[in-house]
Steps between C-alpha positions, in 0.01 A plus 500: 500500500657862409542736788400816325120591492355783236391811710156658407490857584173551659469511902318168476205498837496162644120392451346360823144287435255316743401233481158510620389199590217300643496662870532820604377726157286706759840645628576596143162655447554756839820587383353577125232672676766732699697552190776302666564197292851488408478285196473622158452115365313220659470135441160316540404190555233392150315242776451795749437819261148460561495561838718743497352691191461800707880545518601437172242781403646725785844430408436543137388846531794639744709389203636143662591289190292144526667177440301191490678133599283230328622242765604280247811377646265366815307323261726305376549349895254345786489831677348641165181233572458591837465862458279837334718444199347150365193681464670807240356422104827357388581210847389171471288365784547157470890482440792712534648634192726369213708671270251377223241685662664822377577376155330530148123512571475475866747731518363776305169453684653579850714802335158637344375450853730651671498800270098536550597500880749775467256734347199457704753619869682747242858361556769719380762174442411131585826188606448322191405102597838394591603226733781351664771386362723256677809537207535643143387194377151457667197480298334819602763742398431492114152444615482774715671738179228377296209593758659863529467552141137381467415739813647757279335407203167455657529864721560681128179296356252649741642873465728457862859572290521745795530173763838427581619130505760410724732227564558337818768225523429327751812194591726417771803657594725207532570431115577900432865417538497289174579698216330314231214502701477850539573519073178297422259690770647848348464364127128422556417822731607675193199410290279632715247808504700814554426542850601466863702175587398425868750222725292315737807245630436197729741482775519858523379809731557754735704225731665295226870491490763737421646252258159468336476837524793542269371256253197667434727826434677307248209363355348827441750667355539221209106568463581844454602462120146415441451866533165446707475664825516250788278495791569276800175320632472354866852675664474751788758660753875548457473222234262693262698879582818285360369355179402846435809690594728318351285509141352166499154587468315830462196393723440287788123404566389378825185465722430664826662269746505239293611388154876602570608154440426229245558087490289299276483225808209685633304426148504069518240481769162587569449829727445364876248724576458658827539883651698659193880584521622590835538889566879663419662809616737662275831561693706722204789534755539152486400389183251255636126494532424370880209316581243655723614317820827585454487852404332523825781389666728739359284759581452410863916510597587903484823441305357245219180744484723752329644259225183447372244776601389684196598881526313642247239689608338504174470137498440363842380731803623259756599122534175394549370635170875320340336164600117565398583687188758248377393505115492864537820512614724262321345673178631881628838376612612265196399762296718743699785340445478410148410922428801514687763314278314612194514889562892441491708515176521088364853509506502617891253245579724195570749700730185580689432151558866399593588791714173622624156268511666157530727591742256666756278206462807259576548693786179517653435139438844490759348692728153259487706164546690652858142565643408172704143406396364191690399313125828373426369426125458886480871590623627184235287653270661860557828361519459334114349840399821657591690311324332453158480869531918505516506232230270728287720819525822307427384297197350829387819694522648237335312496211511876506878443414423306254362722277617799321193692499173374648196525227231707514201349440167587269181691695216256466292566218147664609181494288287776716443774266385721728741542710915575482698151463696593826525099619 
């Protein structure tokens, strides 16, 4: 791989979108209402955009580009059958899908379908039909090419030319270190519509590991000769501000308190049920979301308090509204810190991450692990926090050193006309 990256002179914004989800669009709604949502882009669910119809329109108007996710990837797995999606136009209720369900007729059914969806919430872009891939050579990637054209095809025969498609690779971040892997994904990318290319990687997130961290960097820069701007799906924390600084991607998309983390493990079994995922506290300072028991527990102890106690008047009033007002505030303070790195220059952004962010959070995660909680799992867990975080700042500088000049990368392409493309 060459060192030297072309330069594009623009002060490229770093593009942050929500995910929205299937839990907790009311929070989204009161911030829309107070003409506080943060987001200029927002990802919906197609098996939930009914319910949440109200948003979408609310959204819409304030200018907030709309991206529909067909859930097609699901499909193809036994979560897809036990969940909202197997009941979208183009799912299969008595099977999960095949890759021949998305070719020749079949397929161009379920891309005419999907298209007819797109226009009745008034989507500005829609994740073509992809799936996941497990190498270059599985099944669904030309498949998945194919599908993207016929979404394309079928937008511009019902009068929607002004519908995005994007792509969304969607594959595991173990084989990115094989080069003729990564040739064969970029080849077939390459023939798709001229949109966004989203990376959704398995084994990947806000807590993966600095030397996964480092592959995805790589990975992304290779993609970069596709010329399509690159969005990073499913990362959140210091692992999302990285891919960004150092030009990886030129979005990161996340939920609010969830979705910051992605492995396809969760898709081969059937939802258990029960009381919905358990409540999370965003902790910025230490690059962790805590859950509600243990946020508590910081909170109770004077010293930890501080570490984690959110400061921002604008955001939380007190630590009590931190901890009921969780959604609320993991959406303000990710999106803090992102507007952070992205106000600065690109080429200043990775010495702000190796001299600056990284560093404090390495060294409040130091003082965390010398505070002597009773849960012994939570001072382990504090104690491997501090050191990934060490691991992350060293393979970063290394990599740093590696290159001559680190790459800037291409704003995400936006198709809301009525309002300035400003990420």
């Amino acid at each position: 791989m060459s060192n030297v990256y072309p330069l594009h002179r623009e002060h490229n914004l770093i593009s942050h979108i929500l995910r929205v989800g299937h839990t907790g669009h009311r929070v989204f709604e009161d911030l829309s209402a107070a003409g506080q949502m943060p987001f200029r882009r927002a990802v919906f669910d197609a098996s939930h955009s009914q319910r949440q119809h109200d948003l979408i329109a609310a959204l819409a108007s304030s200018g907030v580009e709309i991206v529909l996710d067909t859930k097609s990837a699901e499909l193809a797995y036994e979560i897809g059958m036990h969940s909202r999606a197997r009941d979208l136009p183009w799912a299969l209720s008595e099977r999960i899908q095949r890759p021949d369900d998305w070719t020749g007729v079949p397929g161009r059914a379920r891309a005419e379908q999907i298209a007819e969806f797109a226009q009745v919430i008034k989507a500005d872009a829609v994740l073509a039909p992809t799936h996941f891939i497990d190498s270059a050579r599985s099944p669904w990637l030309a498949t998945d090419v194919m599908a993207a054209r016929l979404l394309r095809d079928a937008l511009d025969a019902l009068g929607s030319k002004d519908i995005r498609v994007d792509y969304c690779l969607t594959a595991p971040i173990s084989p990115l270190r094989d080069q003729a892997q990564i040739d064969l994904v970029a080849r077939a990318i390459a023939d798709t519509p001229d949109g966004n290319l989203w990376l959704r990687l398995s084994g990947f997130g806000m807590t993966g590991s600095a030397a996964a961290l480092r592959r995805y960097i790589e990975f992304a820069w290779r993609l970069a000769s596709l010329g399509k701007p690159i969005i990073a799906d499913n990362v959140g924390g210091n692992a999302a501000l990285s891919l960004a600084g150092f030009g990886a991607v030129g979005g990161i998309c996340q939920g609010a308190a969830e979705r910051d983390s992605f492995n396809v493990s969760s898709w081969r079994s059937r939802p258990t049920g029960g009381r919905g995922p358990q409540k999370r506290i965003y902790a910025p300072a230490l690059d962790l979301f805590l859950p509600k028991k243990t946020a508590e527990t910081f909170l109770d102890r004077r010293y930890a308090r501080t570490l984690i106690l959110c400061k921002d008047q604008s955001c939380c009033r007190d630590a009590e509204d931190m901890i009921v007002n969780a959604k609320r505030h993991a959406i303000i303070q990710s999106n803090q810190q992102i507007s952070n790195l992205s106000r600065r220059p690109p080429l200043k952004r990775v010495d702000f991450l190796l001299t600056e962010a990284l560093p404090e959070t390495g060294r409040t995660l130091r003082k965390a692990r010398r505070i002597k909680f009773e849960d012994e799992k939570l001072t382990a867990r504090l104690q491997a926090l501090a050191d990934r975080s060490e691991r992350m700042l060293h393979v970063l500088e290394d990599l740093h050193s590696s290159v001559e000049i680190t790459p800037i990368p291409k704003t995400p392409i936006s198709t809301v006309k009525k309002v300035e493309q400003a990420g």
